[in-house]
DORO-174785 format. One record per residue: z, y, x of N, C-alpha, C in turn. Coordinates in Angstrom, 1 decimal. Layout:
residues N
SITE       nZ       nY       nX      caZ      caY      caX       cZ       cY       cX
SITE        Z        Y        X        Z        Y        X        Z        Y        X
...
//
This chain:
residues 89
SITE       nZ       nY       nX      caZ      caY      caX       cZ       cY       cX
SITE    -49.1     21.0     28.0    -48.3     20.7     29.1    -49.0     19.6     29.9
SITE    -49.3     19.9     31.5    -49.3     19.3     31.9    -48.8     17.5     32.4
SITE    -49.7     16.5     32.5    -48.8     15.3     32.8    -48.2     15.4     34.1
SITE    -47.1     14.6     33.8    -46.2     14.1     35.1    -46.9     13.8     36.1
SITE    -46.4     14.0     37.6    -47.0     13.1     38.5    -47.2     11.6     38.5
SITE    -48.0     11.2     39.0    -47.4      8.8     38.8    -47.0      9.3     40.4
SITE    -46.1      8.3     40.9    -46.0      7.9     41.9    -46.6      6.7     42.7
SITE    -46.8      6.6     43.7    -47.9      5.8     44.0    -47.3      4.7     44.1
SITE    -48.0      3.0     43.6    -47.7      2.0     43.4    -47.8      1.0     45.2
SITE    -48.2      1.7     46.0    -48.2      1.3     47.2    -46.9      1.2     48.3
SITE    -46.1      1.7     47.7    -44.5      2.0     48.8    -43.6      1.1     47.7
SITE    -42.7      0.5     48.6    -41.7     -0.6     47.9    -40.5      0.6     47.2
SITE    -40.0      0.2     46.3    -39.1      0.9     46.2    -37.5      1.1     46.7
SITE    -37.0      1.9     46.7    -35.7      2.0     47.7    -35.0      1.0     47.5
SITE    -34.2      0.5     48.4    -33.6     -0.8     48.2    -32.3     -0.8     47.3
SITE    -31.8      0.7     46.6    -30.8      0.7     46.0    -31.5      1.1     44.7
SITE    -32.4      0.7     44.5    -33.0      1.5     43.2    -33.6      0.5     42.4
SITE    -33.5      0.7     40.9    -33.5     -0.4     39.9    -34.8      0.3     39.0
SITE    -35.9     -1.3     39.9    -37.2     -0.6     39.1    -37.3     -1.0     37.9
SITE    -36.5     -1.5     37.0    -36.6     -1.8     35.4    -35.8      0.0     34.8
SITE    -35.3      0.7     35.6    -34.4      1.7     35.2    -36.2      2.5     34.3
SITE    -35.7      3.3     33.2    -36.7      3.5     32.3    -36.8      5.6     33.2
SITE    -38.5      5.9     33.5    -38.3      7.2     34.0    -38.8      7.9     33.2
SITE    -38.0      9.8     32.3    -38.6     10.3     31.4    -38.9     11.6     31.8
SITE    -39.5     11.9     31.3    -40.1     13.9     31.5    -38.8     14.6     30.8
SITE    -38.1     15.0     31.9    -37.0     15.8     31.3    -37.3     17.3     31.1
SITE    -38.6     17.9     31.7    -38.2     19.3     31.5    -38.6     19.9     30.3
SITE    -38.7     19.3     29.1    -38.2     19.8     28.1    -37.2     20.6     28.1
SITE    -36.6     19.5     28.4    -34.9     19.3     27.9    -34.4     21.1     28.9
SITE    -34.6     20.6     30.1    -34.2     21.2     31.2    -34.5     23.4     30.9
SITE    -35.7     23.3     30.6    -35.9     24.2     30.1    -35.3     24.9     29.0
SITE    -34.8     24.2     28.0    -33.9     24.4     26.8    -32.8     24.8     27.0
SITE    -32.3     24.2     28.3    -30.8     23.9     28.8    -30.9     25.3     29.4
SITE    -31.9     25.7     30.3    -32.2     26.9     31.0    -32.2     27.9     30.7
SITE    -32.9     27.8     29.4    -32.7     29.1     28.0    -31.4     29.4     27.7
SITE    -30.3     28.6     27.9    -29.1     28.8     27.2    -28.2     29.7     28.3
SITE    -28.7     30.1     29.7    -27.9     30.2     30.6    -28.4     31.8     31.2
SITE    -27.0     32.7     30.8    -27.5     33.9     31.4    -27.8     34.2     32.4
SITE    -29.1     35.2     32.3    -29.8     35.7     34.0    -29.4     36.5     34.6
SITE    -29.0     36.5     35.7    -28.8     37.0     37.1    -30.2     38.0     37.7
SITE    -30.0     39.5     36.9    -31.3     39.9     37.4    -31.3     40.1     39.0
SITE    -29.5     40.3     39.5    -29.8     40.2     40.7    -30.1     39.2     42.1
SITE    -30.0     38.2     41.7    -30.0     37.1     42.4    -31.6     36.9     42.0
SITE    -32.2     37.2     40.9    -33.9     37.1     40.9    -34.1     38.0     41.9
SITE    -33.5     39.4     41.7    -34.2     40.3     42.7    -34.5     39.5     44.2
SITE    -33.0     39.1     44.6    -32.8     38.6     45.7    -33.7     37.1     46.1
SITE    -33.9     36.5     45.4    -35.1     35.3     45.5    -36.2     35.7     45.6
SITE    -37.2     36.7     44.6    -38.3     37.3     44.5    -38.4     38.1     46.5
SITE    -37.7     38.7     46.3    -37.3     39.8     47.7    -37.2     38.9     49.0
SITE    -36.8     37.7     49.5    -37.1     36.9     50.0    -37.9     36.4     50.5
SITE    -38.9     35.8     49.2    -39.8     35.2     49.1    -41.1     36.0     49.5
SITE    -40.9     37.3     49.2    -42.1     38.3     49.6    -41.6     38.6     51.5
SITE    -40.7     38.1     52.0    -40.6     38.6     53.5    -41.1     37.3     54.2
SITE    -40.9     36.3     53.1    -41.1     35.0     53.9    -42.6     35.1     54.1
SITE    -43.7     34.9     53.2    -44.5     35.5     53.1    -45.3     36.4     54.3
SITE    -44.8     37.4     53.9    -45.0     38.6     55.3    -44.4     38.5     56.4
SITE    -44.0     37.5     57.0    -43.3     36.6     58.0    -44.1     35.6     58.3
SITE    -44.9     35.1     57.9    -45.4     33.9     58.3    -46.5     34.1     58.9
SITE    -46.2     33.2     60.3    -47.0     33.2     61.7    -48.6     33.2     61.3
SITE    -48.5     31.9     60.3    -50.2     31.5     60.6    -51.1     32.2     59.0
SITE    -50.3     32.8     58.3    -51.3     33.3     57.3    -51.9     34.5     57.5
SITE    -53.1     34.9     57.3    -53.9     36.5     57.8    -53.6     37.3     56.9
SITE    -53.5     38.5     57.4    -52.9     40.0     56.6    -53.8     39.4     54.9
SITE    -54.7     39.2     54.5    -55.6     38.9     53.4    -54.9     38.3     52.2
SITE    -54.4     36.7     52.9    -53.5     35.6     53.1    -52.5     36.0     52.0
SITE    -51.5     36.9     52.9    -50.5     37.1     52.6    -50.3     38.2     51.3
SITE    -51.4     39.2     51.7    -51.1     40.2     50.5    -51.2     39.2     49.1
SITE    -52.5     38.8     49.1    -52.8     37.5     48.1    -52.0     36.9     47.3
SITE    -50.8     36.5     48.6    -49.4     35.4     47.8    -48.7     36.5     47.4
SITE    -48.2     37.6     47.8    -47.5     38.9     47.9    -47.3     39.3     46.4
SITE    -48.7     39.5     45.9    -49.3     40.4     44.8    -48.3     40.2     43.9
SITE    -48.4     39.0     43.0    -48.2     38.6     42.0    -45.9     38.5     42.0
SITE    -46.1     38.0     43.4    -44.0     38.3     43.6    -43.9     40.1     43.6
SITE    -44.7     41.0     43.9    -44.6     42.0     43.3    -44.4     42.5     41.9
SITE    -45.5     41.6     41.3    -45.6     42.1     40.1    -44.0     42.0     39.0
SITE    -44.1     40.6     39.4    -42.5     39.8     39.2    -41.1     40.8     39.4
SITE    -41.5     41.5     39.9    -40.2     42.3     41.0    -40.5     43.4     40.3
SITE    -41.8     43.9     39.9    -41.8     45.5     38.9    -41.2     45.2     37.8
SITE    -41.7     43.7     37.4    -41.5     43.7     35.8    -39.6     43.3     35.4
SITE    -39.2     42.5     36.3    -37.8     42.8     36.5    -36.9     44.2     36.4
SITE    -37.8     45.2     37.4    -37.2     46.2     37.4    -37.3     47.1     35.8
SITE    -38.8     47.0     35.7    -38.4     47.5     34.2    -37.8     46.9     32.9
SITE    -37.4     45.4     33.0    -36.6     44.7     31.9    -35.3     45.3     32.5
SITE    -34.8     45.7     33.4    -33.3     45.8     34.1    -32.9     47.9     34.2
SITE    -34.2     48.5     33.8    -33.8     49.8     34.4    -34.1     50.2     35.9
SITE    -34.3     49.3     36.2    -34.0     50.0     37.8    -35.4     50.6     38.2
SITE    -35.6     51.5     39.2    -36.4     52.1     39.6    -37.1     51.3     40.7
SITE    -38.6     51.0     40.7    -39.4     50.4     41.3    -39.1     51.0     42.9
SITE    -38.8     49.7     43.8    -38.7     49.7     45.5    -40.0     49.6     46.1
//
C-alpha cells in the first residue's frame, strides 16, 4: 500500500481546526466497512456509463485521448455485465 499524502507544512491551518488532533489512514478500515455493503450492479452500471460520456464529451481531449481513458471503463462495464448476466451494450 501505498503512503498517505503529507500535507504541506507551508499553509496555516484552519482557524477551527485543532492541530494536536491525532491524523490516521482510515482506508483500511473503510474498505472493510465497504466489503460489508451490498452492490448496486446498477448504479455501477450507471457511474461507469457516465463516466465513459463524460470522457467522450470532453472539449479538449483528442479522439486518441479519449479512447485511451474509455478503454479500461469499458472493460469495467463488460466485466460487470458478465458478473450480472446481462448482455454486453
Amino acid at each position: 500500500m501505498s503512503e498517505p499524502p503529507v500535507p504541506p507544512n507551508d499553509r496555516p491551518a484552519a482557524p477551527d481546526s485543532d492541530e494536536s488532533a491525532p491524523i490516521a489512514d482510515m482506508r483500511e478500515k473503510f474498505a472493510r466497512e465497504s466489503d460489508r455493503v451490498a452492490r448496486d450492479p446498477e448504479a455501477e452500471r450507471a457511474f461507469l456509463q457516465n463516466k465513459i460520456e463524460i470522457i467522450r464529451s470532453h472539449p479538449t481531449l483528442s479522439a486518441a485521448e479519449k479512447e485511451e481513458a474509455v478503454a479500461p471503463l469499458l472493460q469495467q462495464l463488460r466485466q460487470l455485465d458478465d458478473e450480472t448476466g446481462r448482455k454486453h451494450t
